[in-house]
C-alpha distance (Angstrom), angle and dihedral (degrees) to the residues before:
residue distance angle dihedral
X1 . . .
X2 4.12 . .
X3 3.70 104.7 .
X4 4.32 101.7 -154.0
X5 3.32 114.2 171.7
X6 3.45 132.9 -131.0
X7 3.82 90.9 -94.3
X8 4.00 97.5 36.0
X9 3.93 110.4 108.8
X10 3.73 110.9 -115.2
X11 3.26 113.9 -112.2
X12 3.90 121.7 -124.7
X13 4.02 116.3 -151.3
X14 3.46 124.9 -158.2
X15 3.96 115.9 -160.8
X16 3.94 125.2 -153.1
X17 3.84 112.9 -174.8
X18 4.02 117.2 -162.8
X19 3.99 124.3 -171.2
X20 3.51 129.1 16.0
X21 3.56 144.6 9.0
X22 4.11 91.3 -100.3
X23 4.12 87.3 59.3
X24 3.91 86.5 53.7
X25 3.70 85.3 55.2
X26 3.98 91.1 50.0
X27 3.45 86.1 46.1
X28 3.96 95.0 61.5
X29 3.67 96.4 41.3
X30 4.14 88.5 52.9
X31 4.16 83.6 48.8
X32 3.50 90.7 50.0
X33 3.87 94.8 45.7
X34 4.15 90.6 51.9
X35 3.18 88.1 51.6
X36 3.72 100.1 59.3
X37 3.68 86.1 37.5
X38 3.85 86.2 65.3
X39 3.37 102.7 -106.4
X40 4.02 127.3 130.2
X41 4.02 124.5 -122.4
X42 3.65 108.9 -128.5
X43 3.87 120.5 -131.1
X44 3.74 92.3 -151.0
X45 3.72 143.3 34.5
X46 4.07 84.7 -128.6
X47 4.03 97.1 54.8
X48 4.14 86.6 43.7
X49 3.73 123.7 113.6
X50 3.96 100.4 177.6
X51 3.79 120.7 34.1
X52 3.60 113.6 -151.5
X53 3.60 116.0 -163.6
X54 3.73 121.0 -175.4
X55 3.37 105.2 -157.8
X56 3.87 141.6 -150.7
X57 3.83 136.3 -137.9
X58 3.89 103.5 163.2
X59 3.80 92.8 108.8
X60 4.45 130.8 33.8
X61 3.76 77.9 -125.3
X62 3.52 93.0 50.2
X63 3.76 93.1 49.5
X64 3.84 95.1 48.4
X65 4.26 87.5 40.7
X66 4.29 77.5 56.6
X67 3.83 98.1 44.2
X68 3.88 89.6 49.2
X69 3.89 99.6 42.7
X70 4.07 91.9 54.0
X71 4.04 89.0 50.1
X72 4.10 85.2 48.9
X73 3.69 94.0 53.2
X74 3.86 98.4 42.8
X75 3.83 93.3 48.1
X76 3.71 91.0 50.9
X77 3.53 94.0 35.3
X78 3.82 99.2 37.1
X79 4.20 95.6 151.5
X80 3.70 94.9 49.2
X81 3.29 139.7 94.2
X82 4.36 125.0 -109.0
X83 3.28 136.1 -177.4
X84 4.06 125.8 -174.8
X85 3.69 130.8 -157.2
X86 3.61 155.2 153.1
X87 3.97 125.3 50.9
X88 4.18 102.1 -26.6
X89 4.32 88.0 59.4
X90 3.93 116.3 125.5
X91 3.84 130.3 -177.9
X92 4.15 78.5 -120.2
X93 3.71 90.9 63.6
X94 4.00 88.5 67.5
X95 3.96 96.0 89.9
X96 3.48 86.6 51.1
X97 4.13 102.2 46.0
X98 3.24 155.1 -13.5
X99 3.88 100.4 -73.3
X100 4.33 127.6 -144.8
X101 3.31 112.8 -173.6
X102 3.93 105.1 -133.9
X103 4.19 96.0 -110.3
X104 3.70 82.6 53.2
X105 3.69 94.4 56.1
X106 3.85 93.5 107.7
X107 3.92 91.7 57.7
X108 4.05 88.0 51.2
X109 3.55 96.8 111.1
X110 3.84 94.6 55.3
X111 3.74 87.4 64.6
X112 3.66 87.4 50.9
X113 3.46 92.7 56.6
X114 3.52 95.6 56.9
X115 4.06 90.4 48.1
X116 4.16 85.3 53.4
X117 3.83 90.1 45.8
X118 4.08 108.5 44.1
X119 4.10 96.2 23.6
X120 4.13 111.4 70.2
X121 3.82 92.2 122.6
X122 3.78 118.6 93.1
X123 3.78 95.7 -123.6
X124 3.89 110.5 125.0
X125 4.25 106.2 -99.8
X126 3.81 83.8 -139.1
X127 3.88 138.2 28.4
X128 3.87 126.1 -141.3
X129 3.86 108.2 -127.0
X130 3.79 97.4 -175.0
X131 3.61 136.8 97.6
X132 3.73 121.4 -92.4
X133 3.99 110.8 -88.5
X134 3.54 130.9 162.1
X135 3.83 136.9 -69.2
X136 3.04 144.2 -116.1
X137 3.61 132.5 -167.5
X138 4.02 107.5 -89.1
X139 3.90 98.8 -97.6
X140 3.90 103.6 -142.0
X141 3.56 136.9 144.4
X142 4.01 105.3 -129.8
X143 3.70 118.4 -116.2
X144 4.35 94.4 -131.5
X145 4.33 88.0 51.2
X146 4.25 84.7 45.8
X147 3.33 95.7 49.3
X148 3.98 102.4 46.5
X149 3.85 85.2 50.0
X150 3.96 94.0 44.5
X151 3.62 92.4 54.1
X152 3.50 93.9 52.1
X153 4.00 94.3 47.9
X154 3.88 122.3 19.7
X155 3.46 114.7 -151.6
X156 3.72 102.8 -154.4
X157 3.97 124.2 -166.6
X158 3.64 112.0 -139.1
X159 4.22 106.2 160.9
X160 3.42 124.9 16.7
X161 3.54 128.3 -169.5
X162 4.04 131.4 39.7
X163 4.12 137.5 -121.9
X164 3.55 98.1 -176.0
X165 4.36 104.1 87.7
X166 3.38 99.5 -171.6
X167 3.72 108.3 177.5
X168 3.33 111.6 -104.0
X169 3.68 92.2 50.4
X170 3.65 127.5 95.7
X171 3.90 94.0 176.5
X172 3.62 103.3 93.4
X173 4.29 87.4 62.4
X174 3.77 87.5 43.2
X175 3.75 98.9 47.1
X176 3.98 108.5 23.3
X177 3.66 136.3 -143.5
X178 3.53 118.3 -11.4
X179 4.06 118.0 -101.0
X180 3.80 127.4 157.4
X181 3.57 132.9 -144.7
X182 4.22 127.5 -88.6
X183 3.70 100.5 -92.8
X184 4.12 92.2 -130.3
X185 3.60 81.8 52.4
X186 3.74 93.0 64.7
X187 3.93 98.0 37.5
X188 3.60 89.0 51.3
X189 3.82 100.1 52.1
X190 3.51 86.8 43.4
X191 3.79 95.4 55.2
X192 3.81 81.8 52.9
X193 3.63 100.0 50.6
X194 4.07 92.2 46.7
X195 3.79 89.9 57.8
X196 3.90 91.0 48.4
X197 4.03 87.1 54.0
X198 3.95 110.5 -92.5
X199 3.55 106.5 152.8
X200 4.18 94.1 -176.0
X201 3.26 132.0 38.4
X202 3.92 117.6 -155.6
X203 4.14 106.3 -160.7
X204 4.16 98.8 -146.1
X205 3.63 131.6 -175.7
X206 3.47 134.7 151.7
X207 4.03 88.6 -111.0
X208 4.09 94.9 12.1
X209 3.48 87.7 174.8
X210 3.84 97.9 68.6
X211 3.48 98.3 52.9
X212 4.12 108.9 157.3
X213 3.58 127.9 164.8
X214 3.77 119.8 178.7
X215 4.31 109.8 -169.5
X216 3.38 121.2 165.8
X217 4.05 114.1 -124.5
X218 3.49 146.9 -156.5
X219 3.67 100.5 -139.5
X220 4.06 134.1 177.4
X221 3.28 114.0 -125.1
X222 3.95 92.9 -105.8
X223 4.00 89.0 46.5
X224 3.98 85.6 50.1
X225 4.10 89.1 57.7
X226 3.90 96.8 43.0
X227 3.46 115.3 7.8
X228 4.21 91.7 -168.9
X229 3.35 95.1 46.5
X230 3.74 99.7 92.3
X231 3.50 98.6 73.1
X232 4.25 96.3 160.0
X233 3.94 88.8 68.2
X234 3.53 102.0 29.2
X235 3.37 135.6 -142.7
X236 4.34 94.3 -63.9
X237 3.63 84.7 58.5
X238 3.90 106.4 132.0
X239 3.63 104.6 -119.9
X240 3.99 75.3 69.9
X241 3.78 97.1 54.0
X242 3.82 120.8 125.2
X243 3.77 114.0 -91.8
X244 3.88 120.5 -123.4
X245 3.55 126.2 -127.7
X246 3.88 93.2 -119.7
X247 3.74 94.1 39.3
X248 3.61 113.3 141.5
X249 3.52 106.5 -167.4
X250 3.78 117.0 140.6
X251 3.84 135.8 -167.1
X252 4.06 89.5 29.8
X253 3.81 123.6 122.0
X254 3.81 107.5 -108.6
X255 3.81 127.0 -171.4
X256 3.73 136.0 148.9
X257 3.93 103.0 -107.4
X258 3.98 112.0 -153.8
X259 3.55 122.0 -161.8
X260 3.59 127.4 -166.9
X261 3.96 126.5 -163.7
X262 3.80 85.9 -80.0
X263 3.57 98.1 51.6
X264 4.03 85.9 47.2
X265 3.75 100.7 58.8
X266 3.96 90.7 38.7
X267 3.60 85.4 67.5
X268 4.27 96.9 43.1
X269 3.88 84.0 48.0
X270 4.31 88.9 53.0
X271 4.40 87.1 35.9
X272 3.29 114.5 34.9
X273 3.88 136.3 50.5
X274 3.55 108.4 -139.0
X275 3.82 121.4 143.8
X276 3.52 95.9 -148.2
X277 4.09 133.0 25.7
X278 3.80 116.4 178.9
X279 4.09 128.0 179.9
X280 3.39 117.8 -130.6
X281 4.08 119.9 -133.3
X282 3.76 110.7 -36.8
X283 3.50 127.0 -179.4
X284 4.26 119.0 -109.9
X285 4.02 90.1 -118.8
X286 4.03 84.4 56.9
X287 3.69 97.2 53.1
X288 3.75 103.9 92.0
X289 4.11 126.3 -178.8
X290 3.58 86.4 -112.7
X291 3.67 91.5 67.3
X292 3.77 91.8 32.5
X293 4.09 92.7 60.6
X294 4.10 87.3 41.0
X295 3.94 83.0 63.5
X296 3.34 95.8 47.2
X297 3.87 94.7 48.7
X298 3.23 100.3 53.2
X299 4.56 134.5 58.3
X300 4.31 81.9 -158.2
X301 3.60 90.8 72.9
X302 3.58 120.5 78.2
X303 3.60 115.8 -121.9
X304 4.27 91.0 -137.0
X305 3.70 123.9 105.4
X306 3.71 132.5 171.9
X307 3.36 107.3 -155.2
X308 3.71 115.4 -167.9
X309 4.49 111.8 -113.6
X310 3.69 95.0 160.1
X311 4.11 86.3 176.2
X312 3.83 137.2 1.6
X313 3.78 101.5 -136.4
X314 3.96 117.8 82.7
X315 3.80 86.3 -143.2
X316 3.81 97.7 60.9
X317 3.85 92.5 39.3
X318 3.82 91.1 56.0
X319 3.69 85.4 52.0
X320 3.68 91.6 54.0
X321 3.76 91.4 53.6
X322 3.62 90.4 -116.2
X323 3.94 111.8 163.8
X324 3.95 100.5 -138.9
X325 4.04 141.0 43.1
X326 3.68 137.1 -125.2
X327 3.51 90.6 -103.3
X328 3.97 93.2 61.7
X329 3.80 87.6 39.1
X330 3.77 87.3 64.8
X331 3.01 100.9 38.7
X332 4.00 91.6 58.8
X333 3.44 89.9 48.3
X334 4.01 92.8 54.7
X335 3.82 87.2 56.0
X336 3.49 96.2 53.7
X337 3.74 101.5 48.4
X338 3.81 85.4 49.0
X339 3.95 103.7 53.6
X340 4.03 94.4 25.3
X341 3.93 115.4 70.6
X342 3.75 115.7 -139.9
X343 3.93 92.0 0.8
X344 4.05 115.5 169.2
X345 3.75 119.0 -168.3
X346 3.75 123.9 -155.0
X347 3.74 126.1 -170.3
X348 3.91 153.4 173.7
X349 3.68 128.8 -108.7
X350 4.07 122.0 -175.0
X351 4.17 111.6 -153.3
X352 4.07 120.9 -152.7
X353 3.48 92.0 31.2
X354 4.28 101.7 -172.7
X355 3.96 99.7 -85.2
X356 4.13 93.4 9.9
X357 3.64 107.5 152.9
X358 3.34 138.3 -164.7
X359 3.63 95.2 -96.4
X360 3.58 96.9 43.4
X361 4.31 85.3 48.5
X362 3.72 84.4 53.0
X363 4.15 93.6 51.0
X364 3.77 81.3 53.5
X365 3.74 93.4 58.3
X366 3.52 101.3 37.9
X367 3.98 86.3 48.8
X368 4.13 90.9 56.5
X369 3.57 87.5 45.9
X370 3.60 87.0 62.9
X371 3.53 97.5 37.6
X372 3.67 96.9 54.5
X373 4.20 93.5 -154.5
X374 3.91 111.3 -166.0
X375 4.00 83.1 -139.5
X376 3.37 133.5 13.6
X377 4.04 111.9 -164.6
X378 4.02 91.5 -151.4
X379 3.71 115.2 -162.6
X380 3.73 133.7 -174.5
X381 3.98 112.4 -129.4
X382 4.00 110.6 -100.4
X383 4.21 119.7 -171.5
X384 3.37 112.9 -117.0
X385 3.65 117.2 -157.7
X386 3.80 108.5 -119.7
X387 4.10 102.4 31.8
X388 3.13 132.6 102.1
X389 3.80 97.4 -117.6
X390 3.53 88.3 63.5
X391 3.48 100.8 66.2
X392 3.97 97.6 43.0
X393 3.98 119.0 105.9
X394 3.18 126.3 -121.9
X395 3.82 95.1 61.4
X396 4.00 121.4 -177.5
X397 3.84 130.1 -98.8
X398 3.45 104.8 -115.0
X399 4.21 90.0 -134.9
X400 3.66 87.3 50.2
X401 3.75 83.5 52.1
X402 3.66 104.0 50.3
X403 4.20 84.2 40.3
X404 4.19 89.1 70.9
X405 3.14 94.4 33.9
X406 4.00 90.2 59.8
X407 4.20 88.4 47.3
X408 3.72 91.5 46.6
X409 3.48 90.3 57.3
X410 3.33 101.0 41.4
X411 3.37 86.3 59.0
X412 3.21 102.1 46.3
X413 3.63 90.3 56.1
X414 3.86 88.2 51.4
X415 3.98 87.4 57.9
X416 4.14 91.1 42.2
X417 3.84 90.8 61.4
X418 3.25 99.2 50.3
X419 3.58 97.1 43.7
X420 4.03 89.1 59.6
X421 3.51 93.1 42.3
X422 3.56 83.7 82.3
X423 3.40 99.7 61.4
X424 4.07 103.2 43.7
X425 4.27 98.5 114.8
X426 3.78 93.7 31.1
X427 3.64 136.0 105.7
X428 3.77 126.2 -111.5
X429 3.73 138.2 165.8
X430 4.47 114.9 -123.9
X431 3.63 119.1 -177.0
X432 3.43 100.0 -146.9
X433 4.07 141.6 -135.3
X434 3.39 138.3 177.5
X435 3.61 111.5 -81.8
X436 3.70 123.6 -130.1
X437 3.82 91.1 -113.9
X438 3.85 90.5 55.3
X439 4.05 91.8 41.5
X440 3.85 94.2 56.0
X441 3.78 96.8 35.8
X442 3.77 77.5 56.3
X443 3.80 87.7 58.1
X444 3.43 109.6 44.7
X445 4.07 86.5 55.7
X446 3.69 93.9 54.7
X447 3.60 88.2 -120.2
X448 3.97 108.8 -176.6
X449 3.76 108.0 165.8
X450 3.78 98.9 76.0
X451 3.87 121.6 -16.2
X452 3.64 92.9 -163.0
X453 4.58 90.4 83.0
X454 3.62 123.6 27.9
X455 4.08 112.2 -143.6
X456 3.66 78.0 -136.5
X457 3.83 102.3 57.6
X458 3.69 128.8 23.3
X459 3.47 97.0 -170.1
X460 3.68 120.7 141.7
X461 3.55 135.5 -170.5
X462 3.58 140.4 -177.9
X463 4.36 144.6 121.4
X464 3.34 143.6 -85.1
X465 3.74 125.5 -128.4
X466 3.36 91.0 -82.5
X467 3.10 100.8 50.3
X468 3.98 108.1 -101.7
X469 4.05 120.1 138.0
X470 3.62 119.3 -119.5
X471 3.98 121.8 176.6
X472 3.97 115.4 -166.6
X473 3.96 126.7 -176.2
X474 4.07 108.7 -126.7
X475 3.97 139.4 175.6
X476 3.90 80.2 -147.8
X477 3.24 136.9 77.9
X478 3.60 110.3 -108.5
X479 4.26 107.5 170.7
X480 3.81 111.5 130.7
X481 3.86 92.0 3.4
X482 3.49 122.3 123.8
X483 4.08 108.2 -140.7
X484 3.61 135.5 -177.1
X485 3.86 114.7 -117.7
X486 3.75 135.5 -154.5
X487 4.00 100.2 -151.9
X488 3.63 110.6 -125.1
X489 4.14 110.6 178.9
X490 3.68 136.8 -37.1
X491 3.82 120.1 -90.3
X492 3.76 116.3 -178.5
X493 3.65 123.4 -54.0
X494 4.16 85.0 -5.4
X495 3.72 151.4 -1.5
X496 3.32 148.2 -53.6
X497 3.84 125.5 -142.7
């Protein structure tokens, strides 16, 4: 815990996330954990004392988009005080900031507290010792736009780390072993989050999929037969606690209690209120019947899964070191649409795969065709220093590259419209957000009163359960509300209602 005292300035934090949506979800746990720490979020860059940036190394482009923002923020912030973490960090970043090594994330706040506690003076904590170059605008997400979207959807880790090295993939050096979170943990950070306003929950991890947690119990014998059963006292009753190393309890059933990713949102779906609980990507191998009958069972769920392709062509996936086939990929998918009403299923694709050719591109195609995705993220292959897929032959032109990558996605787009054609007329439910559109008109007017709704726009945005946009115009305030909709037409990747 920081100890400040009474005549200790506060300090104010300012957060900038890069990469993917699992970093946001770092990014709110570390904002939650200053803030029981006692420290303040800042609103703005200017009021900030600390920068935090959580940093991201899946990509070379990612790296170099890290490198460059941390030089940005201590040239225009030369006086203040930075600290960088998470996956992007480098032993070079030290004469720039404070650095925490990303499997020492948890401890961050300790190194805070010795910034608050031996730095009041206003000499800079680091010095640049580069040449002058030139800059950009500081790239940051701003804490008031984070927040209204964060309480609206939580993005909640659950696993971190990944096993599976598939070639292209650097993650598994950056991130580690995997390991997944205590399941009280979750249900009681969830609890908190409901009563704070979160009407979704997103369960994140960096391979979601192979969430395991192993914790030794003290169980009573009914507990030890049916663990869910007990429904009065919950789950965080204490016959269920965690046993200590040096406990000396005697005569009690003991056994070591595993629970998978099924076992884990059984219990938030018995604990915790939320309206809405969504997985984040998962891989097809992860996806067992278990949780395929849980989403069938039960309206809380959210009939949206993006299930990891990465290519179409058996050939280029064994290459990749993936551990499944297009024919089991289909086959998963059949089963889903037939035991989940209303299911969509949205996917990644990676174009110019080393060796990739134009038969194997075409497999790809044919296979989306079949597939009929709701959204394809398409990416075109990158090296990244350290894989395997980096040092095979046979490496892609870069304008053969970006030429799939245009045809999958005009296809994809193809397959988008006529999937939503099918709703236009029908009812759905959206939880809604502020759009970006309303959030920046809100801006530019100097609107203080509430950021969430412009007075100039009331445009609102936000998804149905499975996972399709829909932007309505409304006298009301609609943020965090989930609405009933009468589908009107399509417009872009979405609807309007």
């Amino acid at each position: 815990m920081l100890n400040q005292s009474s005549n200790s300035k506060i300090q104010k934090i300012f957060f900038i996330t890069l990469g993917c949506r699992l970093n946001q979800a770092e990014t709110n746990l570390l904002k939650n954990n200053a803030l029981e720490q006692g420290l303040t979020i800042a609103q703005s860059e200017n009021t900030a004392d600390i920068f935090i940036l959580n940093s991201c190394s899946i990509t070379d482009k990612a790296q170099r988009k890290t490198n460059k923002l941390l030089r940005n923020i201590t040239d225009k912030y030369p006086k203040k005080k930075v600290v960088i973490t998470g996956c992007g960090v480098r032993d070079e970043h030290k004469k720039y900031a404070v650095v925490v090594k990303n499997e020492e994330k948890d401890d961050l706040f300790l190194k805070i507290g010795w910034i608050s506690q031996n730095h009041h003076s206003d000499s800079p904590l680091c010095h640049s010792e580069r040449s002058e170059e030139s800059r950009d605008p500081l790239l940051a997400l701003k804490d008031d736009e984070l927040s209204a979207h964060s309480r609206t959807r939580l993005m909640y880790k659950v696993q971190e780390g990944c096993n599976n090295l598939c070639a292209y993939c650097i993650v598994p050096y950056l991130r580690g072993r995997e390991r997944s979170t205590n399941p009280e943990t979750v249900v009681k950070d969830l609890q908190k989050a409901e009563k704070e306003g979160y009407k979704e929950v997103v369960l994140c991890g960096v391979n979601v999929g192979q969430y395991n947690y192993t914790a030794p119990v003290i169980l009573s014998e009914a507990q030890a037969k049916n663990p869910f059963k007990n429904k009065e006292k919950g789950f965080l009753h204490s016959s269920f606690q965690e046993v200590g190393r040096n406990d000396s309890s005697v005569n009690t059933p003991r056994q070591a209690k595993k629970f998978n990713l099924a076992d884990l949102i059984k219990i938030i779906l018995n604990e915790s209120p939320f309206p809405r609980i969504r997985l984040s990507s998962i891989n097809p191998d992860d996806l067992s019947n278990d949780l395929i009958n849980l989403w069938a069972q039960n309206d809380r769920l959210c009939p949206h899964f993006h299930i990891s392709l990465q290519s179409g062509s058996d050939s280029v996936l064994k290459r990749m070191g993936r551990k499944y086939d297009t024919e089991q990929y289909s086959g998963l998918v059949s089963k889903i649409r037939e035991q989940i009403p209303d299911v969509q299923i949205t996917t990644d694709v990676i174009v110019g795969f080393p060796g990739e050719t134009e038969e194997e591109f075409a497999e790809t195609i044919n296979f989306v065709k079949k597939m009929k995705f709701l959204k394809v993220h398409v990416f075109r292959y990158s090296p990244r220093e350290g894989t395997r897929a980096a040092k095979m032959s046979d490496q892609i032109q870069e304008s053969i590259k970006k030429d799939r990558a245009v045809k999958l996605q005009k296809l994809e787009a193809e397959i988008r419209q006529k999937i939503l054609q099918g709703y236009v007329g029908k009812e759905v439910e959206v939880l809604f957000e502020p759009s970006p559109l309303s959030f920046r008109s809100a801006s530019r007017s100097g609107e203080s009163k509430n950021p969430l709704v412009s007075e100039q726009s009331n445009y609102y945005s936000g998804y149905t359960k499975n996972y399709i946009k829909v932007s309505k115009n409304s006298n009301s305030d609609l943020t965090n509300k989930i609405v009933g909709i009468s589908i009107i037409d399509i417009s872009g990747d979405g609807f309007t209602g």
